[in-house]
N, C-alpha and C positions, 0 to 999 in steps of 0.2 A: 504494500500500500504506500502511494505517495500523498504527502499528509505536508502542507503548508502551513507554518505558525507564523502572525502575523503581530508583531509589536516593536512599536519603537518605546526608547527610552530604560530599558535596563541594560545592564552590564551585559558585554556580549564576550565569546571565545576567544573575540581574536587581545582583549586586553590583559594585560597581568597584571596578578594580585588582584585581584577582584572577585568576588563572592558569586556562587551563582545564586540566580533568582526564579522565579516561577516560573518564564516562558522554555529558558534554559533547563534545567529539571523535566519537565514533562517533555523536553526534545530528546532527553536523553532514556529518559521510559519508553519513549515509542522505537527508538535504536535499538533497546535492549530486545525487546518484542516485535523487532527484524524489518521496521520501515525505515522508507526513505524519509526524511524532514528536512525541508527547503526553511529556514529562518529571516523572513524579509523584517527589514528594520532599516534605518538611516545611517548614514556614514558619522552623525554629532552623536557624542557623548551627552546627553543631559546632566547626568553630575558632576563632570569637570567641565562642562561647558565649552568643548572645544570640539574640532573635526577629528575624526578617526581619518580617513579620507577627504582629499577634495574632485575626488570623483566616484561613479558608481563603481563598486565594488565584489567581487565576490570570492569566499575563502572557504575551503575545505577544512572542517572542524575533523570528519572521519572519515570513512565511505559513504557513509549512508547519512551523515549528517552537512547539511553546506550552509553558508548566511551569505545572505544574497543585502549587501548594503546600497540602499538609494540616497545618493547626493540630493537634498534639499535646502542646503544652507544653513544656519545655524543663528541664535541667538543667546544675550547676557543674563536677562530676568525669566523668570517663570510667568511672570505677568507682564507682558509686552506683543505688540502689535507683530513684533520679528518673531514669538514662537506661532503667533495666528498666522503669519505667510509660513510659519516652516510646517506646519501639521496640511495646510492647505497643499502646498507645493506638492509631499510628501504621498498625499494623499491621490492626484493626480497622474504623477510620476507609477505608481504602483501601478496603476490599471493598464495604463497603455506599454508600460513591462512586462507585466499579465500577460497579456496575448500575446507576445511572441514565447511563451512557454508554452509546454504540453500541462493538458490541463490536471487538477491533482486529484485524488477521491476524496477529500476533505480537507476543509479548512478550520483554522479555530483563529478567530479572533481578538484581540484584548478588544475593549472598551473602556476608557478612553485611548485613542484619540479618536475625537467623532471626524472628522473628514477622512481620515484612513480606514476608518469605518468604515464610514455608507460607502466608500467607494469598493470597497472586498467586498461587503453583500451584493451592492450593484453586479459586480464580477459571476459574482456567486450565481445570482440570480439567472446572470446571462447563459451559463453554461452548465446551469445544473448540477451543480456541485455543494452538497450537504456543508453544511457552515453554523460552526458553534462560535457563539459571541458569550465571551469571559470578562465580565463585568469586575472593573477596577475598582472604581468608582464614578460617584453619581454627578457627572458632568450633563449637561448642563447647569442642573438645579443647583449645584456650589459656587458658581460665578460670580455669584452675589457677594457670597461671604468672604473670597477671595482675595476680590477686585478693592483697593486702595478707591479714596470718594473720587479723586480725581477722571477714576475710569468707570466709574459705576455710569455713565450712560452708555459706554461700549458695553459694558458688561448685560444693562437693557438689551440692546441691538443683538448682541450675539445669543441670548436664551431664545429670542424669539426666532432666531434663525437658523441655531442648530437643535429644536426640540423637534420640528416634525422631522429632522433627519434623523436625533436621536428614536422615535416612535418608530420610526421606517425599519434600523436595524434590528428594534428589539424585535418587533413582528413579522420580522420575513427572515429569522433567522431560524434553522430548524430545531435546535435546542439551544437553551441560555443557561451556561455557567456560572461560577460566582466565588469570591474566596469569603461572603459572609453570606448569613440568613438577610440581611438589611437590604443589601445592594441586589440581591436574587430578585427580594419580591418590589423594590421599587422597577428593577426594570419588568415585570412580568405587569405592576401595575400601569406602566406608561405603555407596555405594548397590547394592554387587555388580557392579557392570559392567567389572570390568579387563579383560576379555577385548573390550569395543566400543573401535573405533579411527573412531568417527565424532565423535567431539569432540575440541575444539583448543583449542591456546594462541593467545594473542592477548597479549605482550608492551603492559606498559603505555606504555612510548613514551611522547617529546617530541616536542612541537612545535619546527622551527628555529626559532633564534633570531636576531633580527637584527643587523645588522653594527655595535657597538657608534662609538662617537666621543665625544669631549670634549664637542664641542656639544651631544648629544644626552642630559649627564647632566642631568639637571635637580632631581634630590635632593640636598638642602644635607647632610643625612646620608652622603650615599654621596661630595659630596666631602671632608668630612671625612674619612673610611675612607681615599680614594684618598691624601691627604698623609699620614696616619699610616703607611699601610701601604707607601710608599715606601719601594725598596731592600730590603723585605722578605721570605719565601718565606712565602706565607701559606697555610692550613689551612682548609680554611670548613666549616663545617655550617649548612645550612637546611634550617627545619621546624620543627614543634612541640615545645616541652619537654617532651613527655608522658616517662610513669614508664618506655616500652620505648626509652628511648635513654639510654645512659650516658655523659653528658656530664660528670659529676661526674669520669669515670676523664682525658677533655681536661683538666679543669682543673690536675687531680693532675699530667697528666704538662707540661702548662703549668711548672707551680709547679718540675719537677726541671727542667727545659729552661733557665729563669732562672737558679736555682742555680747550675745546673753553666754558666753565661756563654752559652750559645748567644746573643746579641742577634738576630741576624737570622732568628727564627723567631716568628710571630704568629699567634694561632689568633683565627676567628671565628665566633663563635656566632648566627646569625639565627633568631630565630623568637620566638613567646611558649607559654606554658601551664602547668603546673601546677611544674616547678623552677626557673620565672625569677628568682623571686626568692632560692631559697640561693645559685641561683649568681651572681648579679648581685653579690650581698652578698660572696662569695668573688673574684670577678672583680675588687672594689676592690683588689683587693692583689696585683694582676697585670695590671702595663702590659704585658705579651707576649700579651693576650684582651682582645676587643673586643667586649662586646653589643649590637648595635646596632636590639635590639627587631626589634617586627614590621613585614616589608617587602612592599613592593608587587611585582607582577610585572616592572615598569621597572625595580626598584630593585635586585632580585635577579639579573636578567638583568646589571646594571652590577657587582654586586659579584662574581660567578663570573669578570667578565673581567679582575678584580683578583687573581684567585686561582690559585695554584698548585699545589692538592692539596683534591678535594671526599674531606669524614669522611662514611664512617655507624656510627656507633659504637651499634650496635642489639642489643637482645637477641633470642636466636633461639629464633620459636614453631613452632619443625617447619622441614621441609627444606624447603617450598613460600616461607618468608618473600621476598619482593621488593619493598620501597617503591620510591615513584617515583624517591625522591634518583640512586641511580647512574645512573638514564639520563638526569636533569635535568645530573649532571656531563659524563657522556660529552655531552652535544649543546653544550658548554661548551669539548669538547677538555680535560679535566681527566683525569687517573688518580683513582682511587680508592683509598682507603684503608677496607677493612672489616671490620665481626667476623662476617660475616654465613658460614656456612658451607655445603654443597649447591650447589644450582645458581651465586647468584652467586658464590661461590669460586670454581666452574670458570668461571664466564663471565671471571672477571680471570686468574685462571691461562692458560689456553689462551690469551686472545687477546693480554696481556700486556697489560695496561691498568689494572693495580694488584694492591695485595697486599693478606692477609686476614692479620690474628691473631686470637686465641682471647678471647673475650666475656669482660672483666673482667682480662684478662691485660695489667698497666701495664707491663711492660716490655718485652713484643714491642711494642707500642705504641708505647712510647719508641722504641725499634731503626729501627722502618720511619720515623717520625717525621725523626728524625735523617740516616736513608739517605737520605731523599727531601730533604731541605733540603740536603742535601752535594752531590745529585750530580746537576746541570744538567742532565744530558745526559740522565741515567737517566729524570727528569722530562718531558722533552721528547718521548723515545722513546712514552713508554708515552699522552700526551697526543695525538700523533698517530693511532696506534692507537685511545684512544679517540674519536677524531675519525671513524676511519674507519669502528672496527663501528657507530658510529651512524647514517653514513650508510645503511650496507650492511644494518646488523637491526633499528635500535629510530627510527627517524622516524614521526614519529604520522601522515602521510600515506599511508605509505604501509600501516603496521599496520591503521589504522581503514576505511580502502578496502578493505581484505582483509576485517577483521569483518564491515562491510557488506554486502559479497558473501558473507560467509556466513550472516547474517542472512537475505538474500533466498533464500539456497539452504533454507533447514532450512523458510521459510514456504511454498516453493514445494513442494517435500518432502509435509509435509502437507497440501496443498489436492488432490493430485495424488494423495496415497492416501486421501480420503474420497470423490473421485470415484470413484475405482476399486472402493472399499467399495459406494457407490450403484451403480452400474453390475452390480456383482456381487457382491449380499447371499451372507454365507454360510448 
């Protein structure tokens, strides 16, 4: 079977040091389970911000595995008019590359980005080829909450103009995928299908990690971190500084935690992008915060085993929101600490694998802060457990072997009722 994954914007093969992610994962499930996967995606890195290529591209990951990268330009913000011409361009570019290929027996799509979207179902559509759309997140409807005041009338203009295309892919897609329960039934809601029960989640899942050792750190960085953070109970957040994570409200409660004497509490910040620098600038005046820029997948794996408490200090776009962080924590054996409310609330509520406060609320914040650096035990409990639900729900082997198998089901699906159509025209 030849089987097209269709996303831009995660890390791809041809980078080093870099993690895989969900598109990458399930490319490599269907490999194992003996297809071919074409990987279309852009020649721009979205989280460094730069070109991988400045032209189209195409590289052999295996035999059976290729990434086929489309030059569309690049831009600096995640909110700028240069990423709406790169997803437009992007989206364009795909289709009329499309058709000089042999056509594939399935496709799976992400969602977002909506113009590379509707332009793969369009495709889809043309040529009869079964197409699962995997819901990221719930683009258009977040544009609001996004959008700086300055752009909130672009931000008007473009809900009203990418929702009927939004609606377009949810319902002419043959099944709709999903890494949460939120984002499954908003798009089943916008494309009218709440009442079908033939689409699924597929939890975004880690990969395990391996069994950490002294010998094996090999970042001059991360041993630095390891002597600082001695005797410490530390706090981590990795990931991008984009404007949907409030790290500003860490620093804040950094800055009362010093005050009021706590010494043995350390927070750390990993990643880069757009508030590296205020908070870098504010971080000088708080030895209890560590920014230790952007890390590699070694490096990160080495600083999680230092750590005692993974942050997602996120703002919430609808009840479907779920980044990859908490389940990168949980395969860490970390509790959580969230603002995130819906689904992951109850996933730490019920399983007892960390606690959630309210998005921008510094003094629940402080509370759980505080509770968790107090109390060994309580830290340990809840670090087990998340050890265990991730054995038992979020392991990317065994997630991505399931999507797999549902990929094959939904292509077989289809081949099996256009015979039946031929066999018996109506």
């Amino acid at each position: 079977m030849n089987v097209w994954l269709i996303k831009d914007g995660e890390f791809l093969p041809v980078q080093r040091d870099v993690r895989k992610m969900r598109t990458w994962m399930l490319a490599e499930s269907l490999v194992e389970k003996g297809h071919s996967v074409v990987w279309w995606s852009s020649t721009f890195s979205h989280q460094f911000k730069k070109l991988l290529y400045s032209k189209d591209t195409e590289a052999d990951v295996n035999p059976l595995f290729q990434l086929r990268m489309l030059y569309a330009g690049a831009y600096r913000k995640n909110v700028s008019l240069a990423r709406i011409l790169h997803h437009w361009r992007l989206g364009r570019k795909f289709y009329t590359s499309a058709e000089r290929l042999p056509v594939p027996d399935v496709i799976v799509c992400a969602y977002p980005t909506i113009e590379l979207a509707y332009h793969v179902t369009s495709y889809a559509q043309s040529k009869n080829v079964p197409l699962i759309i995997d819901i990221r997140d719930q683009w258009p409807s977040t544009y609001m909450q996004v959008s700086p005041g300055f752009l909130k009338p672009l931000a008007i203009f473009l809900v009203r103009y990418h929702l009927p295309k939004t609606r377009e892919v949810m319902s002419k897609s043959d099944r709709l995928v999903s890494m949460s329960e939120g984002c499954l039934r908003w798009g089943k809601n916008l494309a009218g299908r709440l009442d079908e029960t033939c689409h699924k989640v597929f939890y975004i899942g880690y990969a395990e990690n391996e069994k950490s050792s002294e010998q094996s750190i090999r970042s001059a960085r991360i041993r630095e971190l390891r002597d600082a953070l001695a005797g410490k109970v530390v706090f981590t957040f990795v990931g991008s500084f984009g404007f949907s994570y409030q790290l500003g409200l860490v620093l804040d409660v950094a800055e009362r935690i010093l005050t009021n004497g706590y010494a043995n509490i350390h927070f750390v910040l990993a990643g880069d992008g757009q508030q590296f620098d205020s908070l870098s600038k504010r971080a000088r005046t708080l030895p209890n915060v560590s920014l230790p820029g952007w890390l590699d997948g070694h490096e990160i794996h080495h600083l999680l085993a230092l750590s005692h408490v993974g942050l997602v200090p996120v703002l919430n776009f609808g009840e479907g929101t779920l980044p990859n962080k908490p389940f990168e924590y949980f395969a860490s054996g970390l509790p959580v600490l969230s603002s995130l409310r819906g689904e992951m609330e109850e996933i730490l509520s019920v399983n007892e694998v960390g606690f959630t406060y309210d998005c921008g609320d510094m003094q629940g914040f402080y509370d759980l802060v505080i509770q968790l650096a107090s109390e060994k035990s309580l830290r340990k409990r809840l670090g087990e457990n998340a050890m265990r639900i991730y054995k038992e729900r979020f392991k990317a082997d065994v997630i991505y072997t399931a999507y797999a198998s549902f990929v094959e089901e939904v292509a077989a699906k289809k081949k099996d009722n256009d015979q039946a159509s031929i066999r018996h025209p109506v």
